[in-house]
N, C-alpha and C positions, 0 to 999 in steps of 0.2 A: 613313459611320457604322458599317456591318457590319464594315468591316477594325480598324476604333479598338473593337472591342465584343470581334473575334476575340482583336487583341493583349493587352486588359485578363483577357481569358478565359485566356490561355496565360503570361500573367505569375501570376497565382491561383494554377495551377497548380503552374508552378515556384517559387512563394513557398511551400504547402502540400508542393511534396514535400522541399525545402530543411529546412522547420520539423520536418515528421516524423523527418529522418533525424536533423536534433541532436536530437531528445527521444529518440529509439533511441537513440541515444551517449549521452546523458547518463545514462539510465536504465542502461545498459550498465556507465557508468564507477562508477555510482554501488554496483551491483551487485559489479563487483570490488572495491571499495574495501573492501565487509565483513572483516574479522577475525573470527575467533573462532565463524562460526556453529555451531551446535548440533541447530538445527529448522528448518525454513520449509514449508511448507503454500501452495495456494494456496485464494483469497477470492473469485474473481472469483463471480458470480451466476450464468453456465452451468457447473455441474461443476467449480467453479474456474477459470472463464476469462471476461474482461471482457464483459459483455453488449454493448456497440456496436460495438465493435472487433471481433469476432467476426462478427458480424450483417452490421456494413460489409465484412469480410473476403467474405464467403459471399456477399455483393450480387456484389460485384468478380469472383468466382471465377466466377458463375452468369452475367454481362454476356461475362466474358473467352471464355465455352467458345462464346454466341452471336457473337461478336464475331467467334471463330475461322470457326465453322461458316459462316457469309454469306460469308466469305472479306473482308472489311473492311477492308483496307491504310489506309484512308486514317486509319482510326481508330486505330491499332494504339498508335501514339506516346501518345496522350491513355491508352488502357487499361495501357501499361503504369505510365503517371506516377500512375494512381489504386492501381494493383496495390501498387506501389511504398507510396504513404502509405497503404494499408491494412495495410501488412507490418511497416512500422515503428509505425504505432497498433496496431497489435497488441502487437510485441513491448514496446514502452515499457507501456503499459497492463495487460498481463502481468507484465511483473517488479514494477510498482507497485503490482499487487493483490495481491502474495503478502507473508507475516509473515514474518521472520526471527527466530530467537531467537540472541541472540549471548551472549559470554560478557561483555560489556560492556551488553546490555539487548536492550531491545525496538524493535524496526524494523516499524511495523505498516505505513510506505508509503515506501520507499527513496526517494520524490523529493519525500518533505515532510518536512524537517526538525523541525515542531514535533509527528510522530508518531511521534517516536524517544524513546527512552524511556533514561536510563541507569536502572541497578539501584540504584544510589546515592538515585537522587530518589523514589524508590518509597517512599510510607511505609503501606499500607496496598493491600490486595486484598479483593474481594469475589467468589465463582464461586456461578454456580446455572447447574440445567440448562440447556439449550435444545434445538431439533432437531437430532439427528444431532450430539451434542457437549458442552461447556459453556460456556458466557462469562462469563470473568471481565472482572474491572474494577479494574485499577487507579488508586488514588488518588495521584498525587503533587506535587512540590513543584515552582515555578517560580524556575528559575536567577535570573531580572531580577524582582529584587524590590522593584522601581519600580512595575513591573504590581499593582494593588487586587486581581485576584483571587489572588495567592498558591500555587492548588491549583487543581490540575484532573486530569478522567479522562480514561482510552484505557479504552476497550471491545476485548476481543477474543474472536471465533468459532474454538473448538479443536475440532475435530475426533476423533470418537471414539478415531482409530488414531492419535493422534499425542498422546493425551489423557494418557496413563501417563509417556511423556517429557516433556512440559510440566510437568507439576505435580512431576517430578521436580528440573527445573531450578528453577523457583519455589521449589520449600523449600530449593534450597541456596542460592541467591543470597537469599533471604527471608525466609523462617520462622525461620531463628537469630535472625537481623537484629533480627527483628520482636518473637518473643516475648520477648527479653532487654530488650525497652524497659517495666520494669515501669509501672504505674499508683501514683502515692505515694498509701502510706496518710493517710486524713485522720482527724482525730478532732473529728468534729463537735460534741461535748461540750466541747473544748480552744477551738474557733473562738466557740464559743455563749457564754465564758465571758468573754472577749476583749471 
């Protein structure tokens, strides 16, 4: 039973460090694929860096230096396989927490497509303070217009020192856009008469 418990423990393993490494490529490929960027900032929760992935990083880092000091051979294989998936959770989880601003839209999580934003479907923005920044909101349009709800938001956290270049991008891909879409005059006298 102990040796069928060891083998299911060191297939986990190699299934976990297999999965991290494609989510680090993918995250990776997905990353050079951008065109056009302009800005990108990171998001993550410590300082701009993913809070678990970090945390699990720093576990791994703090097991590795005991692991070393006891002098541990047998264990060595197992710390570096965790080393390993904590390196690639990191780096995927890092590039997914950071904003892009490209010249084709907004990229608020490189490995989720429906937080990609082109400039085109943008019909509408909102910004108000926040800590250390502003967040805007934009409002826009759903490509699959099968979907009932039509329109939906992306929230984004800008940061003070990257605050002057965002909103500069915003009003050229935006604000012409936007304020050339008058309101038609009504005359409520003309409809009331009707």
């Amino acid at each position: 039973m102990k040796e069928i418990l060891l083998i299911f423990f060191k297939g986990v393993i190699i299934l976990f460090t297999i999965s991290s490494t494609l989510l680090a490529g993918y995250s990776l490929q997905n990353k050079f694929r951008l065109r056009g960027v302009r800005l990108n900032w990171r998001a993550g929760k410590m300082k701009g860096y993913p809070l678990f992935a970090t945390v699990f990083l720093g576990l791994i880092s703090t097991l590795g230096i005991i692991v070393y000091l006891i002098d541990d051979t047998a264990n060595y294989g197992y710390f570096l396989a965790y080393a390993w998936i904590g390196m690639m959770w990191f780096v995927s989880s890092y590039l997914a927490s950071k904003h892009y601003i490209t010249d084709h839209g907004i990229v608020k999580n490189i490995n989720e497509p429906s937080q990609t934003i082109p400039w085109f479907q943008i019909l509408d923005f909102v910004e108000k303070e926040s800590l250390n920044g502003k967040e805007f909101t934009f409002t826009y349009s759903e490509m699959d217009k099968s979907l009932s709800e039509g329109y939906k938001q992306v929230r984004i956290k800008v940061p003070m020192n990257k605050l002057k270049e965002f909103q500069k991008i915003v009003s050229l891909k935006l604000k012409s856009r936007i304020e050339a879409e008058n309101i038609p005059d009504i005359d409520l006298r003309k409809i009331q008469e009707d």
